[in-house]
C-alpha positions as CSV (number, residue, x, y, z in Angstrom):
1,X,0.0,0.0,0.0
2,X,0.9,3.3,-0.8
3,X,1.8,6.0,1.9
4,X,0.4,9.0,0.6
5,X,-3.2,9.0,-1.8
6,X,-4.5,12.1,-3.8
7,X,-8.0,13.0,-2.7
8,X,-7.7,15.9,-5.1
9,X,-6.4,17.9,-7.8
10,X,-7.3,21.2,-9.4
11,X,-5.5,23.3,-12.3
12,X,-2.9,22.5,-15.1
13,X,-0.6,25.0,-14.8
14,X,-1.0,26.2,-11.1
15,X,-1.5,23.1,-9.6
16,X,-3.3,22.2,-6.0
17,X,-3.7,18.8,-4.8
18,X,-4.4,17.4,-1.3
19,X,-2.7,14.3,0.1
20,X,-3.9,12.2,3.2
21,X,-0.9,9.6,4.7
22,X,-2.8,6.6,4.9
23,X,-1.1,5.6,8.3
24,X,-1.6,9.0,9.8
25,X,-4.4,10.2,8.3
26,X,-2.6,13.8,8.4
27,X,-4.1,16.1,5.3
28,X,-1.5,17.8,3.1
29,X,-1.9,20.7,0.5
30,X,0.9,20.6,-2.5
31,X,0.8,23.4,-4.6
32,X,3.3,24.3,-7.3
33,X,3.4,27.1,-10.5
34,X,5.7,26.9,-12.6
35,X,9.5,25.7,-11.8
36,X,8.3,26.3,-7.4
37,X,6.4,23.6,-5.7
38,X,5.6,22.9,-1.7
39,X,3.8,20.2,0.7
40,X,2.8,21.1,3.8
41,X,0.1,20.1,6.3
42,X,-3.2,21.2,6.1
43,X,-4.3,23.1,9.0
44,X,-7.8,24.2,10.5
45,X,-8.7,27.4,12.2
46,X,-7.2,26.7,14.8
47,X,-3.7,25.8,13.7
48,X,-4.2,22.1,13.9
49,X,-3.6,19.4,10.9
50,X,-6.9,18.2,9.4
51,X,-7.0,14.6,10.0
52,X,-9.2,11.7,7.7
53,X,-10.2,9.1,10.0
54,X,-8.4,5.5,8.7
């Protein structure tokens, strides 16, 4: 099994997906335009990662 799945993707050329870790459950946003990219965890109001139940 794989250790991160794509729950979603928007755009082409500025790209936004959202990862889950399937043994965390921890979200995480990737975004990237152009040649500049990042991944980082998805937060909620209140500074805390968004978490899908496994």
């Amino acid at each position: 099994m794989e250790r991160f799945k794509k729950i979603y993707k928007q755009g082409v050329l500025e790209v936004v997906e959202i990862w889950v870790d399937t043994e965390t459950g921890v979200n995480y946003i990737f975004h990237r335009y152009g040649d500049a990219a990042g991944f980082t965890p998805l937060l909620d109001k209140d500074g805390k990662p968004i978490v899908t139940p496994q």
